[in-house]
C-alpha positions as CSV (number, residue, x, y, z in Angstrom):
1,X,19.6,8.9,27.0
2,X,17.3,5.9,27.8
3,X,17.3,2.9,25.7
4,X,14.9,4.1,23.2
5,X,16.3,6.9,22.2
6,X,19.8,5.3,22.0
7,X,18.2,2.0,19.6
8,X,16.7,5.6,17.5
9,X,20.0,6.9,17.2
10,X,21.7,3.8,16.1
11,X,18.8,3.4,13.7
12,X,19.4,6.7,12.2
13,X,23.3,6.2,11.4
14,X,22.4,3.1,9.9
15,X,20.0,4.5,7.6
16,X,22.6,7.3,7.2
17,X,25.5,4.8,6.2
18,X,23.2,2.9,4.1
19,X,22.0,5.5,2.0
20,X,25.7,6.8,1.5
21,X,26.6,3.3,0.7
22,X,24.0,2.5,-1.6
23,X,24.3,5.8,-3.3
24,X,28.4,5.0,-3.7
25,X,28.3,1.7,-5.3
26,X,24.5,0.9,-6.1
27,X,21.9,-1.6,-4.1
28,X,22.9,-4.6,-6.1
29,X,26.5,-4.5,-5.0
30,X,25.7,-3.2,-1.5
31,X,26.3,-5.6,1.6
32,X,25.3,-5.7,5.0
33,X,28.8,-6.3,6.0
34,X,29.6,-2.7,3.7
35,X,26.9,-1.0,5.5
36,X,27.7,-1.8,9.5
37,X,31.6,-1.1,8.7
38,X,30.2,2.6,7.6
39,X,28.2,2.7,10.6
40,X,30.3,1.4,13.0
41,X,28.2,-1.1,14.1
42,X,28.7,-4.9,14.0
43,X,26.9,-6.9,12.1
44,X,24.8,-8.5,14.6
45,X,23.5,-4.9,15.4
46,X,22.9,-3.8,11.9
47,X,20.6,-7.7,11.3
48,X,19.1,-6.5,15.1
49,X,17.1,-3.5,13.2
50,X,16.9,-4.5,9.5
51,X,16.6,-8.4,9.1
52,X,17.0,-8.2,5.2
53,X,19.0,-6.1,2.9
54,X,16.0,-5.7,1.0
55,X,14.2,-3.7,4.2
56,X,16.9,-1.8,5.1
57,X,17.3,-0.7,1.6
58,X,13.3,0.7,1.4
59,X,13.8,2.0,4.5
60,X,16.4,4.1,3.8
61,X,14.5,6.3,0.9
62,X,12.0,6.5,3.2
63,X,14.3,8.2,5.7
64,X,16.0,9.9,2.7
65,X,12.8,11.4,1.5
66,X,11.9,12.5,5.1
67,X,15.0,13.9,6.3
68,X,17.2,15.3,3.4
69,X,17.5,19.5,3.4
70,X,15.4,19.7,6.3
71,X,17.7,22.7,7.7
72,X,17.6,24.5,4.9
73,X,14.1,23.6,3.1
74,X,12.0,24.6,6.2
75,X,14.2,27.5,6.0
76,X,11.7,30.6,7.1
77,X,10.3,32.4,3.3
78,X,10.3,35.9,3.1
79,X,7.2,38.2,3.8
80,X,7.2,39.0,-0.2
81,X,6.2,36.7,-2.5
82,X,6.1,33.5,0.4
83,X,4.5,30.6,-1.6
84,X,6.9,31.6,-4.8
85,X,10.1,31.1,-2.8
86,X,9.1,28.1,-1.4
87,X,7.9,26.9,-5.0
88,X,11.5,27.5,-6.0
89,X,12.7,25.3,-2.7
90,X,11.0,22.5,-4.1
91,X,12.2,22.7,-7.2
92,X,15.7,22.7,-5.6
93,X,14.9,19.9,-3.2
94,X,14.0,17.4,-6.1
95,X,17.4,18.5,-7.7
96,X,20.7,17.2,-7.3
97,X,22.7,20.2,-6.5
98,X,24.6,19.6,-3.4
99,X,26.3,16.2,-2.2
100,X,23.0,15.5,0.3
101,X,20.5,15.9,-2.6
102,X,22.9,14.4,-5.0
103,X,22.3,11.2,-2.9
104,X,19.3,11.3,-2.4
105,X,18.9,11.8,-6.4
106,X,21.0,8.9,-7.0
107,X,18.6,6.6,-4.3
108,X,15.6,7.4,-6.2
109,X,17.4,5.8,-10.0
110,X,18.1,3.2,-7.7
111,X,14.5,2.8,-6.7
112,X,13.0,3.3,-10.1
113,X,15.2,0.2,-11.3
114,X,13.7,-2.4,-8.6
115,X,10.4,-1.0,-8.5
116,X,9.9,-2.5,-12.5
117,X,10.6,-6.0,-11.1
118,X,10.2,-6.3,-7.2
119,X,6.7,-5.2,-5.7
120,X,7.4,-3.8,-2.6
121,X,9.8,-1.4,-3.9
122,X,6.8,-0.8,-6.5
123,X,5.1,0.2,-3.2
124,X,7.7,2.4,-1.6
125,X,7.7,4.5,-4.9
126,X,4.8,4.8,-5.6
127,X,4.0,6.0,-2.0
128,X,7.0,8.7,-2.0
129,X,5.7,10.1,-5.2
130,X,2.4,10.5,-3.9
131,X,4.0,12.4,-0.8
132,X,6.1,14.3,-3.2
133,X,3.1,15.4,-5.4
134,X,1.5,16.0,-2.3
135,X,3.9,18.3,-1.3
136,X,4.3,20.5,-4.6
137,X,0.0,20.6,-4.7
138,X,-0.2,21.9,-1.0
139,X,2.6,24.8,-1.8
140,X,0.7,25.7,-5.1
141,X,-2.5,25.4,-3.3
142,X,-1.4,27.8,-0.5
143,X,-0.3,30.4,-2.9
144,X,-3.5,30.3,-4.7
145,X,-5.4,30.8,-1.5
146,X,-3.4,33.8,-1.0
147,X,-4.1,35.3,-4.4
148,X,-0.2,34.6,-4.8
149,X,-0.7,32.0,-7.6
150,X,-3.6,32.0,-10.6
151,X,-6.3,28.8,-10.5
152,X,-4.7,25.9,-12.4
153,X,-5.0,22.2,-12.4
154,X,-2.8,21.9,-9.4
155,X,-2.4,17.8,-9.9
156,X,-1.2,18.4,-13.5
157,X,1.1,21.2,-12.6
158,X,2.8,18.9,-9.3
159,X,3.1,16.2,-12.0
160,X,4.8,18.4,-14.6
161,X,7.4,20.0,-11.6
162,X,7.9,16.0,-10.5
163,X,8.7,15.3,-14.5
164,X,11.0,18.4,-15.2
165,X,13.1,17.5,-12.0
166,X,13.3,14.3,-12.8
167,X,14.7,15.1,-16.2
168,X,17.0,18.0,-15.3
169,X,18.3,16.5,-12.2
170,X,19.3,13.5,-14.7
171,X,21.0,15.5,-16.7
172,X,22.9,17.5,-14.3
173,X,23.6,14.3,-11.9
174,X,25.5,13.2,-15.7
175,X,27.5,16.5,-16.1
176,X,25.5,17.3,-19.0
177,X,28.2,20.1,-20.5
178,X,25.2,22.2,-22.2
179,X,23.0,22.4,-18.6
180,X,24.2,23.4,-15.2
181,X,21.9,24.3,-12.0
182,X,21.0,27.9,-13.3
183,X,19.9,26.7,-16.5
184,X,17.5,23.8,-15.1
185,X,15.6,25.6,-12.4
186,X,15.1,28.5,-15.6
187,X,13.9,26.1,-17.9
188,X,11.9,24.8,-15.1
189,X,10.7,27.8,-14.0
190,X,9.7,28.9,-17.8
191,X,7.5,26.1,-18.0
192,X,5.5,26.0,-14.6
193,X,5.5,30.3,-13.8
194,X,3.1,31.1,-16.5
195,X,0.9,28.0,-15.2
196,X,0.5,30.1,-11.9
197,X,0.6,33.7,-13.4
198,X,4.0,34.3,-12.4
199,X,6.3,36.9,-14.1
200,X,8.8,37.1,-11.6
201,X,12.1,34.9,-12.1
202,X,13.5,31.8,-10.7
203,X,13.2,33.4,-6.7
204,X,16.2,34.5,-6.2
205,X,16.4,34.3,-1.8
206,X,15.7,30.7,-2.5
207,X,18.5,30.3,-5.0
208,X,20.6,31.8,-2.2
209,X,20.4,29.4,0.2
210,X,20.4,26.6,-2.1
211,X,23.7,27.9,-3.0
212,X,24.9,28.5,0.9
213,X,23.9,24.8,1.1
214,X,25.9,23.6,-1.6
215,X,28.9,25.6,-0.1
216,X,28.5,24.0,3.4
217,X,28.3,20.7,1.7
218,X,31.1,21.0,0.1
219,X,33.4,22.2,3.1
């Protein structure tokens, strides 16, 4: 390993410790000092690669947004029905149903707070959300283009999924007694499937290894 790829590697358990830390306690109690004790690096290391706490803080959701599920969210769809199963993935990814995604949940409140009052974390979200509605269009656009899904007004739909997650996932990441997973991504799913002339429910193969997930997760 040359030196690039080890200063990469120490970058990305930073990022890793800070977004567990951050997600733990919240970013106005987090400390560098916290951070490079959960990384294992000293703090001279951790100020090396992220001068402020503010930086290393809107880096970390970036790396959150980029990296979390990867494993299983690029997960290979079936032959049937492709673009509905990985409509469903989506769904799952911008829910907090495992410990990873719980996190990553928990960032995003923790973005929403400072973007009100601090600009470049008005920035950050703003940019992730255009990613994420990105994202949702171009699965709902494939599917259209393969006669999969009906002609909508794919921006409206991405931001009606981004709204419904948002809700849901609050609700379940607060142990909502009335809600649990199954009953968010059916609500969800009742909302946006006649949208895109789906009858079929909630996919079921994507449910799957949503759950297998949650199960490794929690071993």
């Amino acid at each position: 390993m040359n030196s690039e790829e080890r200063a990469e590697q120490t970058r990305r358990v930073i990022l890793l410790a800070a977004c567990d830390t951050i997600a733990e306690v919240g970013f106005e109690k987090v400390r560098m000092r916290m951070v490079a004790e959960r990384a294992g690096v000293s703090s001279g290391l951790l100020h090396y690669h992220f001068a402020t706490r503010e930086k290393l803080f809107l880096e970390a959701l970036a790396f959150s947004y980029e990296h979390a599920g990867v494993e299983g969210y690029g997960a290979r769809p079936p032959e049937a029905q492709p673009n509905t199963w990985r409509l469903g993935r989506v769904i799952d990814a911008c829910l907090p149903i495992d410990a990873e995604l719980r996190r990553d949940f928990l960032l995003w409140q923790e973005l929403h707070l400072r973007a009100v009052r601090d600009a470049d974390s008005l920035t950050v979200a703003r940019d992730l959300y255009a990613n994420l509605r990105d994202w949702i269009a171009g699965v709902v656009r494939d599917g259209q283009a393969t006669g999969e899904f009906t002609a909508c007004d794919v921006g409206r739909l991405a931001d009606l999924v981004i709204a419904l997650t948002n809700g849901f996932g609050t609700r379940i990441l607060l142990g909502s007694s009335a809600l649990d997973v199954a009953d968010a991504r059916d609500q969800i799913w009742s909302l946006i499937a006649p949208q895109l002339g789906i009858t079929t429910p909630f996919p079921a193969a994507a449910a799957a290894v949503a759950a297998k997930s949650t199960t490794v997760s929690a071993g």
